[in-house]
C-alpha positions as a Markdown table, in Angstrom:
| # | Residue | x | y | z |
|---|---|---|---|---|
| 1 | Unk | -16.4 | 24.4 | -4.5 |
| 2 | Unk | -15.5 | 23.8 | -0.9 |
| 3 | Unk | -16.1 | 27.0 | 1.5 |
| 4 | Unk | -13.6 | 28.3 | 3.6 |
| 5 | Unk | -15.2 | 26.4 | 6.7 |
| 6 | Unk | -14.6 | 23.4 | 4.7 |
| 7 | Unk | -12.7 | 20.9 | 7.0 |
| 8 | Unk | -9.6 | 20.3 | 5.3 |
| 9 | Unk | -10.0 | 16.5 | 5.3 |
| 10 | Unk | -13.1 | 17.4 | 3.1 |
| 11 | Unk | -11.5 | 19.5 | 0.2 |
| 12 | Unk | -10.3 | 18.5 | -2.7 |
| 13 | Unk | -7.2 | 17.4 | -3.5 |
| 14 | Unk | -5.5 | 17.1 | -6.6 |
| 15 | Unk | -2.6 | 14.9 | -8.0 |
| 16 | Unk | -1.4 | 14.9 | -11.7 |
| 17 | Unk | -4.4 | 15.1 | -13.5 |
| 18 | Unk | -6.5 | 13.4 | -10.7 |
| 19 | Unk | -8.7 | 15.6 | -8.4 |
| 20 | Unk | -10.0 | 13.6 | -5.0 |
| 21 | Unk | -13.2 | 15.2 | -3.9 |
| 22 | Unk | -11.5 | 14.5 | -0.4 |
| 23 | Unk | -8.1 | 13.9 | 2.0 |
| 24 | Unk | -9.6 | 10.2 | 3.0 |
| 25 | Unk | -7.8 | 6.8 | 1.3 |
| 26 | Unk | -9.1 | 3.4 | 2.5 |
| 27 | Unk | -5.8 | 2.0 | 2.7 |
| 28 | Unk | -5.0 | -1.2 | 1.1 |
| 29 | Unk | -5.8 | -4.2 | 3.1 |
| 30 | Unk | -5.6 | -8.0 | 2.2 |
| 31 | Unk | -8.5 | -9.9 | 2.8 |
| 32 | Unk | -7.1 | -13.2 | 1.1 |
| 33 | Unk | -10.5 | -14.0 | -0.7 |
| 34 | Unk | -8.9 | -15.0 | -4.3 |
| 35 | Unk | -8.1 | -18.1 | -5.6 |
| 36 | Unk | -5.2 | -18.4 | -8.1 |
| 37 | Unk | -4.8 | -14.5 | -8.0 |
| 38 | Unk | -8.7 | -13.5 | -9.3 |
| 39 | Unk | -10.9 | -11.1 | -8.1 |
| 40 | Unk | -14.4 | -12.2 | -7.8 |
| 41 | Unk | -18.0 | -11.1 | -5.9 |
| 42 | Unk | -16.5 | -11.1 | -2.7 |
| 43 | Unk | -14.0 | -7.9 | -3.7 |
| 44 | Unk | -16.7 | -6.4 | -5.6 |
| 45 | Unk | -19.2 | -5.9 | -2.5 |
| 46 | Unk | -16.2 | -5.4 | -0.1 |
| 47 | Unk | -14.7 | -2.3 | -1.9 |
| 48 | Unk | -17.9 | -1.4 | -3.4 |
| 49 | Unk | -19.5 | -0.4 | -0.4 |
| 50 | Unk | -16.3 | 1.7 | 1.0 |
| 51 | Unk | -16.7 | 3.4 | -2.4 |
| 52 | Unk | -20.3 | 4.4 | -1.8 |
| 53 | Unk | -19.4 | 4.8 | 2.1 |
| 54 | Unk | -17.6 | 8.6 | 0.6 |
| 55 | Unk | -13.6 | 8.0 | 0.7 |
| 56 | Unk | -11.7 | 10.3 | -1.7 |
| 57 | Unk | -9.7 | 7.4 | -3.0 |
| 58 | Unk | -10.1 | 3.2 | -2.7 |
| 59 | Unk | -6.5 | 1.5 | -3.0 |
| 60 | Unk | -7.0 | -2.3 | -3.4 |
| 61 | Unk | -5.2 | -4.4 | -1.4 |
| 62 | Unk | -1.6 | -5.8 | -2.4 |
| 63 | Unk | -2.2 | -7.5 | -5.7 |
| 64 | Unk | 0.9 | -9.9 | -6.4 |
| 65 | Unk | 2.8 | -8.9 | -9.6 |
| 66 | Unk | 4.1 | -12.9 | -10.1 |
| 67 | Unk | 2.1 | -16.5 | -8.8 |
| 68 | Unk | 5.0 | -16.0 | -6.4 |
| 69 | Unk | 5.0 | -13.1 | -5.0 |
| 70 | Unk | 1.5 | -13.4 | -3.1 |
| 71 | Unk | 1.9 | -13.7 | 0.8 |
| 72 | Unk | -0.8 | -16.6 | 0.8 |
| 73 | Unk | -2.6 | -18.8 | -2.0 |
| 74 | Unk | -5.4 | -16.2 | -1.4 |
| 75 | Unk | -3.8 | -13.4 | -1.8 |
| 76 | Unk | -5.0 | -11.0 | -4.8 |
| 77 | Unk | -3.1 | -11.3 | -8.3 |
| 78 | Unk | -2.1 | -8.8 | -11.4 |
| 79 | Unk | -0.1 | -11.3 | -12.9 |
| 80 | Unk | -2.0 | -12.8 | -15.4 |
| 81 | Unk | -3.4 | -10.9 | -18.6 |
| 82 | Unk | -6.7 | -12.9 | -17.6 |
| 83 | Unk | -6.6 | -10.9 | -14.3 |
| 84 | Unk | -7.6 | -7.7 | -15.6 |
| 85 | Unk | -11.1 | -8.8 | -16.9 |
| 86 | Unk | -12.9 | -8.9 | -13.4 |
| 87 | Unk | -10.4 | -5.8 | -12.4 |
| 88 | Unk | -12.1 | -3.8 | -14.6 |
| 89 | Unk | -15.6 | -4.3 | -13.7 |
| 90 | Unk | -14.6 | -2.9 | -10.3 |
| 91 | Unk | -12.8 | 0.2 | -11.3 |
| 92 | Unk | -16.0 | 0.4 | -14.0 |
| 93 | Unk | -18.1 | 0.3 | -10.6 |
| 94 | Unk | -15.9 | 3.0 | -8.4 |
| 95 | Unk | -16.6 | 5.2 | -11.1 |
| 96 | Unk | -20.0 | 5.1 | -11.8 |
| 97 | Unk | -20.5 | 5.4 | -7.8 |
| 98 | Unk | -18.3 | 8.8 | -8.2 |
| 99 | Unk | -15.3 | 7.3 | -6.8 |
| 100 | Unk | -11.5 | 7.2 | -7.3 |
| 101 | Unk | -9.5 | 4.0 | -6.9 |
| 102 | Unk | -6.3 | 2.9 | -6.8 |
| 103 | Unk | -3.9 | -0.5 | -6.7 |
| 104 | Unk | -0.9 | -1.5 | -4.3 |
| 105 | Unk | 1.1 | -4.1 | -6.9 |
| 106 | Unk | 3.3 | -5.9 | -4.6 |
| 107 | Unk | 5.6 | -9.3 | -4.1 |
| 108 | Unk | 6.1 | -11.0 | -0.8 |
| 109 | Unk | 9.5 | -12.0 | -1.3 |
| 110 | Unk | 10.6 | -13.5 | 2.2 |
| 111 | Unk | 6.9 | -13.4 | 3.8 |
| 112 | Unk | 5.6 | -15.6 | 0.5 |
| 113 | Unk | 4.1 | -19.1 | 1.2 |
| 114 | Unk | 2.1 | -18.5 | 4.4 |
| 115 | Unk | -0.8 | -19.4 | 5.8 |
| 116 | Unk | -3.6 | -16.6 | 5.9 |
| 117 | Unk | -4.4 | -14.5 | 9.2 |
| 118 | Unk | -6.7 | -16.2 | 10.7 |
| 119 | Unk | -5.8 | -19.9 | 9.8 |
| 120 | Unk | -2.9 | -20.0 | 12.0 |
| 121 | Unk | -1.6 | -18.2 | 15.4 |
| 122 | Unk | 0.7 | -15.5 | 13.2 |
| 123 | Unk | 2.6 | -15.8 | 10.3 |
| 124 | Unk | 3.4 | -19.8 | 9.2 |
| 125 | Unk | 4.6 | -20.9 | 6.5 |
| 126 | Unk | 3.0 | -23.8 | 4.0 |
| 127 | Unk | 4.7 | -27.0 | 3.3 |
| 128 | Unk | 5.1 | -28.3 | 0.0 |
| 129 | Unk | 2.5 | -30.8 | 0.7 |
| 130 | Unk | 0.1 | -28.1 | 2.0 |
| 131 | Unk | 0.3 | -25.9 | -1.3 |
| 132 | Unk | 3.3 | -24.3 | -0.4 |
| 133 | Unk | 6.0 | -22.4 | -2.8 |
| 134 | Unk | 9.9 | -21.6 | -2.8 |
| 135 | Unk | 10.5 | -18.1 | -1.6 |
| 136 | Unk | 12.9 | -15.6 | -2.7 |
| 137 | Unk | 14.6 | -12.8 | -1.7 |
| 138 | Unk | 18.0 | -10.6 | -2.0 |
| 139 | Unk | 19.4 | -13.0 | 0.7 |
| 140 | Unk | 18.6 | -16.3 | 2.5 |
| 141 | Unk | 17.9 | -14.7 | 5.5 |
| 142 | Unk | 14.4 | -15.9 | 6.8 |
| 143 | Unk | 12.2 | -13.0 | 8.5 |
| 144 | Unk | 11.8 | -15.9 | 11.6 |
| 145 | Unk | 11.5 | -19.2 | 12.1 |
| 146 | Unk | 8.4 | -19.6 | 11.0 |
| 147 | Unk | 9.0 | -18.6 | 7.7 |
| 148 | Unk | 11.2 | -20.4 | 5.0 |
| 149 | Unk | 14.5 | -19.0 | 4.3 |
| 150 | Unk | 14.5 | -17.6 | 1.2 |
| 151 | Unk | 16.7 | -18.4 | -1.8 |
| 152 | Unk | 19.3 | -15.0 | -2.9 |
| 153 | Unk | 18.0 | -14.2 | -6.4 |
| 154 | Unk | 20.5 | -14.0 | -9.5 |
| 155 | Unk | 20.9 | -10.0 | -10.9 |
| 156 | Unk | 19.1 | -11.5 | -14.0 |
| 157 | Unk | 16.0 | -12.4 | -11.6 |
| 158 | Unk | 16.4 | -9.1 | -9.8 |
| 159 | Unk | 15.7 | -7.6 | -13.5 |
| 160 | Unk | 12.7 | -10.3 | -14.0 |
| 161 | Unk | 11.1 | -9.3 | -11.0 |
| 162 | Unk | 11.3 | -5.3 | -11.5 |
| 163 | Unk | 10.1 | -6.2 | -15.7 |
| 164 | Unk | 7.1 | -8.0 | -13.2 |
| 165 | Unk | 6.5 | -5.1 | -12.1 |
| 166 | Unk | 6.2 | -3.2 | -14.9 |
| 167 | Unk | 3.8 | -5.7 | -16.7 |
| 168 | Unk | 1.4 | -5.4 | -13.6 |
| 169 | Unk | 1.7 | -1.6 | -13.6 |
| 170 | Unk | 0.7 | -1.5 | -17.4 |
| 171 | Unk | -2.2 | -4.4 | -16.6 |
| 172 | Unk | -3.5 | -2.2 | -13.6 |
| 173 | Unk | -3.7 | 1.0 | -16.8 |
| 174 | Unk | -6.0 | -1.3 | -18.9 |
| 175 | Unk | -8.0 | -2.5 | -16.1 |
| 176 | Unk | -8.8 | 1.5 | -15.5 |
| 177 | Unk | -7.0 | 1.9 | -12.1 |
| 178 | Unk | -6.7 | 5.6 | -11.2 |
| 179 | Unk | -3.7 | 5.2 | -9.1 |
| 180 | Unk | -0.7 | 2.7 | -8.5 |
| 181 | Unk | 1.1 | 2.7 | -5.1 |
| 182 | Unk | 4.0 | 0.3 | -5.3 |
| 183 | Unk | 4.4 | -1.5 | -1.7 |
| 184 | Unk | 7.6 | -1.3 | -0.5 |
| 185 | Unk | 7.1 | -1.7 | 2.8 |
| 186 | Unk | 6.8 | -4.3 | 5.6 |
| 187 | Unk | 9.9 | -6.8 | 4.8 |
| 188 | Unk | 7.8 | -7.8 | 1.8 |
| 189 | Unk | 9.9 | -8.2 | -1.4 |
| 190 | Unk | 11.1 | -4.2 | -2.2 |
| 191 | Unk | 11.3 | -3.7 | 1.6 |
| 192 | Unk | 13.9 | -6.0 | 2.4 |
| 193 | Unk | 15.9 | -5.1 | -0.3 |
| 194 | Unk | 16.2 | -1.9 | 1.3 |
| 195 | Unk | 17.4 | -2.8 | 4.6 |
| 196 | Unk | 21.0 | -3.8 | 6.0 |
| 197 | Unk | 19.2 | -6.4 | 8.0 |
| 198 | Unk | 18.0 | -8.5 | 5.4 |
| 199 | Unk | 20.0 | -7.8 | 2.2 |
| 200 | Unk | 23.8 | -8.7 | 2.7 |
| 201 | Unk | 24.6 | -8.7 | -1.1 |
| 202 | Unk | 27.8 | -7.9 | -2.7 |
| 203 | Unk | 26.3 | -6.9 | -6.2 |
| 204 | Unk | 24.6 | -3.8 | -7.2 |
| 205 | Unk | 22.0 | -4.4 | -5.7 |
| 206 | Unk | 23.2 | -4.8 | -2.4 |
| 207 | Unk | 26.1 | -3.2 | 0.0 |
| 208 | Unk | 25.8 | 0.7 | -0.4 |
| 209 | Unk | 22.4 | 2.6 | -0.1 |
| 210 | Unk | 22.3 | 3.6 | -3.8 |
| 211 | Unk | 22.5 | -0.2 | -4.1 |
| 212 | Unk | 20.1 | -1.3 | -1.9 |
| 213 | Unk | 17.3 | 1.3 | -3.1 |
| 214 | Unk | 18.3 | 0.5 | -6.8 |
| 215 | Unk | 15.9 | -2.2 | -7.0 |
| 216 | Unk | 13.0 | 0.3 | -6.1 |
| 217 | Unk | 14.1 | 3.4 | -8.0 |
| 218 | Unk | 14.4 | 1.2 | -11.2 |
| 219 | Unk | 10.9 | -0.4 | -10.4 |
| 220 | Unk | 9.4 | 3.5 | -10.3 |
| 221 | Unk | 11.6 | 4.7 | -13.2 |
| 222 | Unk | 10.5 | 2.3 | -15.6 |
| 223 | Unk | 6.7 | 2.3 | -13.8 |
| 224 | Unk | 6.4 | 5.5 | -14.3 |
| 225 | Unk | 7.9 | 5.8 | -17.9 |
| 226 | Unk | 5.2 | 3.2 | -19.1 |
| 227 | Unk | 2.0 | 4.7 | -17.4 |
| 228 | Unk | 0.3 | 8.0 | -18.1 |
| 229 | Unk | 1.9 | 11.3 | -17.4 |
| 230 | Unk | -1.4 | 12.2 | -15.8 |
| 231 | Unk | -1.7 | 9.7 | -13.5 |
| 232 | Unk | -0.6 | 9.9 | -9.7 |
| 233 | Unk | 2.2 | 7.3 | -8.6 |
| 234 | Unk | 2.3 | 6.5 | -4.9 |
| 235 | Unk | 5.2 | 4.4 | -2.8 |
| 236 | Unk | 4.3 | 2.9 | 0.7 |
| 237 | Unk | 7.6 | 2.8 | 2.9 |
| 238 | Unk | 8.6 | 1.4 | 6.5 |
| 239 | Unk | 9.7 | 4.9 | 7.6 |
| 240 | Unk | 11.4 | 3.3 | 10.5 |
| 241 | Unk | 12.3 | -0.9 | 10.7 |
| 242 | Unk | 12.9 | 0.0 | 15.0 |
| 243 | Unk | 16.1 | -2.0 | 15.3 |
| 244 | Unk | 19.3 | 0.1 | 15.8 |
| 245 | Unk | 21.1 | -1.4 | 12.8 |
| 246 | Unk | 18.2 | -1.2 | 10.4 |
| 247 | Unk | 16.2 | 1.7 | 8.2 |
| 248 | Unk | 15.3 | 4.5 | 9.6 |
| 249 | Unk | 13.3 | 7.9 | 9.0 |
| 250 | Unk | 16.8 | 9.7 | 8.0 |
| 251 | Unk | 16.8 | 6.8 | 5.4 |
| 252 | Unk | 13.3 | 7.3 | 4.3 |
| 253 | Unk | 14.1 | 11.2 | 3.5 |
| 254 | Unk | 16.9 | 10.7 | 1.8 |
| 255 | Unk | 15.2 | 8.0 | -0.3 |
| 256 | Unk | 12.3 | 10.4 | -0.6 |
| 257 | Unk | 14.1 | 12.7 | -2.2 |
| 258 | Unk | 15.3 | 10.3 | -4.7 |
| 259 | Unk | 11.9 | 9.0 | -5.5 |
| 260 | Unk | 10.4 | 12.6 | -5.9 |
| 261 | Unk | 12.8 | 13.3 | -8.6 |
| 262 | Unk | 12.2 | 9.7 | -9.9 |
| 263 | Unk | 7.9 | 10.9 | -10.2 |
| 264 | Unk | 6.7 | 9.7 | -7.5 |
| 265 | Unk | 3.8 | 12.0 | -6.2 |
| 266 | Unk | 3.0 | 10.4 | -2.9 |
| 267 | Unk | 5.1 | 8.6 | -0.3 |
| 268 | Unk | 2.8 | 6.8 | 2.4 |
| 269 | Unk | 4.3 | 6.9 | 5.4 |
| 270 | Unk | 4.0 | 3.4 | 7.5 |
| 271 | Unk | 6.7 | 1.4 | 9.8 |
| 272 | Unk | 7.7 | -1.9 | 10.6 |
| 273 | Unk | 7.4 | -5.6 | 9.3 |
| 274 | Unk | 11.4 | -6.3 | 8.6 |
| 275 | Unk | 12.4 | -6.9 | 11.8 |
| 276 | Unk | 11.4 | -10.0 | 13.9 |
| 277 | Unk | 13.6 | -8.5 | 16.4 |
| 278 | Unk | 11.7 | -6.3 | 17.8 |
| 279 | Unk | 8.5 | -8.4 | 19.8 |
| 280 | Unk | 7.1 | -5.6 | 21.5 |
| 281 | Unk | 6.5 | -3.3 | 18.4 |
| 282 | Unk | 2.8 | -4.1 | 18.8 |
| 283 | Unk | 2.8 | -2.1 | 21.8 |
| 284 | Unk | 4.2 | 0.8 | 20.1 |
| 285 | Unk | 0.9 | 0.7 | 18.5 |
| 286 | Unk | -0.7 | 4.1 | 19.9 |
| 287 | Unk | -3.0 | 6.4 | 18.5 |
| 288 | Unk | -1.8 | 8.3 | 14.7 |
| 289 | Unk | 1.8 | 7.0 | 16.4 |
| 290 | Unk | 3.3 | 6.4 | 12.8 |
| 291 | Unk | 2.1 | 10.2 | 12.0 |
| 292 | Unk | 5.6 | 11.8 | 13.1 |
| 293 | Unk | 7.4 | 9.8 | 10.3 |
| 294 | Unk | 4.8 | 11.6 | 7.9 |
| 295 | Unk | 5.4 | 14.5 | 8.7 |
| 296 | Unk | 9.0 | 14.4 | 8.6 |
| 297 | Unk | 8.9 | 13.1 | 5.2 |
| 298 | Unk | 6.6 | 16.0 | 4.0 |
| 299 | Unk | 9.7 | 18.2 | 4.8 |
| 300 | Unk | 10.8 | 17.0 | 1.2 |
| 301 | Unk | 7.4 | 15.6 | -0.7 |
| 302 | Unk | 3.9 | 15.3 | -0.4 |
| 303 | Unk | 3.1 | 12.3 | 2.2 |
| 304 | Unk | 0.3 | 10.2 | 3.2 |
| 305 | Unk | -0.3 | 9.5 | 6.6 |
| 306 | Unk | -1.4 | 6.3 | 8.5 |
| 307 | Unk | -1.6 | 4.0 | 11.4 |
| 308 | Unk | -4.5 | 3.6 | 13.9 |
| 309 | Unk | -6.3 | 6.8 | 12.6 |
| 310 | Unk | -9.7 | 6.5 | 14.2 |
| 311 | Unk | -11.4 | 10.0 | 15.0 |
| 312 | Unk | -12.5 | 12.5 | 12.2 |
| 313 | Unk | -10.9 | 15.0 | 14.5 |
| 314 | Unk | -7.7 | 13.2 | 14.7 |
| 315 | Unk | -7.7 | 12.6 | 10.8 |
| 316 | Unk | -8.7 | 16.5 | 10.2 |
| 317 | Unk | -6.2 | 17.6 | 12.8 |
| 318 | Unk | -3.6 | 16.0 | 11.3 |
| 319 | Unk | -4.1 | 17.9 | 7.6 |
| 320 | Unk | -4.6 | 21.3 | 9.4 |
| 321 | Unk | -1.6 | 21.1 | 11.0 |
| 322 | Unk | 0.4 | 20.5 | 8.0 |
| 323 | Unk | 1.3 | 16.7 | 9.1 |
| 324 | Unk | 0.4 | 15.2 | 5.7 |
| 325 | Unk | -1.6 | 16.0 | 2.7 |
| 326 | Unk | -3.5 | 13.1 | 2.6 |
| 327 | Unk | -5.3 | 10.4 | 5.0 |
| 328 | Unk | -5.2 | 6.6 | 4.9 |
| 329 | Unk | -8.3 | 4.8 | 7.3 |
| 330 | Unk | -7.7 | 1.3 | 7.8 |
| 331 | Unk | -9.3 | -1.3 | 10.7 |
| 332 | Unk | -11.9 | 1.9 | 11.0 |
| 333 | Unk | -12.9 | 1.5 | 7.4 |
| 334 | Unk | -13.0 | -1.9 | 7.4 |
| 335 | Unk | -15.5 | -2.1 | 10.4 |
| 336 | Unk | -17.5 | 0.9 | 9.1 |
| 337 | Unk | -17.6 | 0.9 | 5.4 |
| 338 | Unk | -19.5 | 4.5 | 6.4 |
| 339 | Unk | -16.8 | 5.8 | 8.0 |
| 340 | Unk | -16.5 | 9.1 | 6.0 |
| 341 | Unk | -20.3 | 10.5 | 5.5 |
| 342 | Unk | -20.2 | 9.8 | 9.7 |
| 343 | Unk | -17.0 | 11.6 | 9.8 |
| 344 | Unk | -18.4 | 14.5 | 8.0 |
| 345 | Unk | -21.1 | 14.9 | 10.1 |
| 346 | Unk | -19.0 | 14.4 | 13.3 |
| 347 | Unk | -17.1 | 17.6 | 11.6 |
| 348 | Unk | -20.2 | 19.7 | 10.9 |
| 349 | Unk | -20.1 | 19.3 | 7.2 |
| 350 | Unk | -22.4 | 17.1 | 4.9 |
| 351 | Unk | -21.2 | 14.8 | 2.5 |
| 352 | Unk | -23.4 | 13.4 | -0.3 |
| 353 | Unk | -25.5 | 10.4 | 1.1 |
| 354 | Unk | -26.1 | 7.1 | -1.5 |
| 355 | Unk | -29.6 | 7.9 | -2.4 |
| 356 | Unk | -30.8 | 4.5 | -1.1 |
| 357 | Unk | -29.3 | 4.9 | 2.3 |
| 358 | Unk | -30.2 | 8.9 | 3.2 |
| 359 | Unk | -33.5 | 8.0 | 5.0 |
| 360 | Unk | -33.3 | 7.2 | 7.8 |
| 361 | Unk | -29.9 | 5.7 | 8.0 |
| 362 | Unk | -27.5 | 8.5 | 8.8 |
């Protein structure tokens, strides 16, 4: 048991019937490693080591719930039965290492058919010829130019993509996942649904707010109907899409609201990624600058808080002072696998070292 000079971003926390042995998430990050959707070595050393490196909780990076829905051909897949097979042997390793870890099921929607990061300058879409896919979305409004406009999707695929969802959810259950976090953020698929800007519908699933959230509150209703009652359901949402005719945090709480009574147990509080219209939102990039939407949202549920987190003491500060409940570590953890046994020493408190690293190497 933790002692009362614990730091707070080093007790416990608990969720449903899972208990973190700490407040830090490696949030999910695509690496776009897979090929037709698989998980192979590559993700096995990659989240292996953050595992060992002493995070509460692992989420894998946005794992497409249809062939579709990935961002690029490399993109991480849940939506084959053949998927869960190599899926399994990770979540088999988190565990043995101590470990908790989660999935972010996801579909690109308007952002589908591009090239990966560091292929191209930015975001560009595939031709047909290069590999490329049709695009959909809950209007033909492309994100930019260099995207593909997406085709409007029937109510009947609306209902295909949310039963999508729900097979990936059950998939990510027998591949021994502790946690789902549905991604609806980023003006990827669920995201732009959500926003005046990029879903101009006239059908229930478009127009009002009820009907532009409907597509996510049926995703978590039947989500959470067909997973177990103990495990923890998260949402990631663009608190604010920084255009004046968009989303925004007001938004976000009252969709919170919904989603608590819905079952969700975590809303992760991020920004962003709908709007094209906004060029400078790169420099609105500042230190834990996404934290105020976090702890906003907390007024109504438990949050997770995120966005160029770097310093233990930022990360703890922002728990003590009853900003969030829990702590996602991106970039950081991705160049410093170690990032939390070196943040618990920076914090005075010790943290179980992998027996083959504690000599010598911390």
């Amino acid at each position: 048991m933790p002692s009362s000079d614990t730091p707070m971003l080093f007790q416990p926390y608990t969720i449903r019937g899972l208990t973190l042995k700490n407040r830090i998430v490696v949030s999910p990050m695509c690496t776009y490693s897979s090929k037709d959707g698989f998980a192979n070595l590559w993700h096995v050393q990659h989240i292996g080591s953050r595992v060992v490196g002493g995070a509460g909780l692992f989420i894998v990076e946005a794992s497409a719930v249809s062939e579709i829905g990935r961002i690029t051909p490399h993109c991480l897949g849940i939506y084959k039965d053949e998927h869960v097979e190599m899926l399994k042997q990770i979540t088999d390793l988190a565990h043995e290492q101590g470990g908790h870890i989660g999935i972010q099921l996801a579909h690109s929607g308007r952002k589908g058919s591009t090239r990966a990061l560091w292929e191209a300058l930015g975001r560009t879409a595939l031709s047909d010829e290069e590999g490329g896919w049709e695009v959909v979305g809950p209007s033909p409004i492309a994100f930019d130019e260099s995207h593909r406009v997406p085709r409007e999707l029937t109510e009947d695929e609306v209902e295909e993509l949310i039963e999508d969802f729900v097979a990936a959810a059950k998939r990510a259950v027998l591949a021994g996942f502790d946690v789902i976090e549905i991604h609806a953020a980023h003006g990827y698929m669920i995201n732009s649904f959500l926003s005046p800007t990029s879903n101009k519908r006239k059908d229930k699933f478009g127009g009002s707010f009820e009907n532009r959230i409907r597509i996510l509150t049926e995703i978590v209703s039947r989500v959470r109907s067909c997973i177990p009652e103990t495990m923890p359901l998260f949402v990631r949402i663009s608190c604010d899409e920084y255009v004046s005719d968009g989303w925004d945090i007001e938004d976000s709480v009252r969709l919170a609201e919904i989603l608590k009574d819905l079952g969700v147990d975590i809303i992760d509080c991020s920004s962003g990624g709908n709007s094209s219209r906004l060029l400078s939102q790169a420099l609105m990039a500042f230190p834990m600058y996404q934290v105020k939407y976090a702890e906003r949202v907390r007024q109504v549920m438990p949050v997770a808080a995120v966005g160029k987190i770097t310093e233990p003491v930022q990360a703890n500060q922002i728990l003590t002072e009853g900003k969030a409940d829990l702590v996602f570590i991106g970039r950081k953890d991705l160049g410093d696998p170690y990032w939390p046994i070196r943040a618990a020493k920076e914090l005075g408190y010790d943290i179980p070292i992998p027996p083959q690293y504690k000599f010598g190497v911390f």
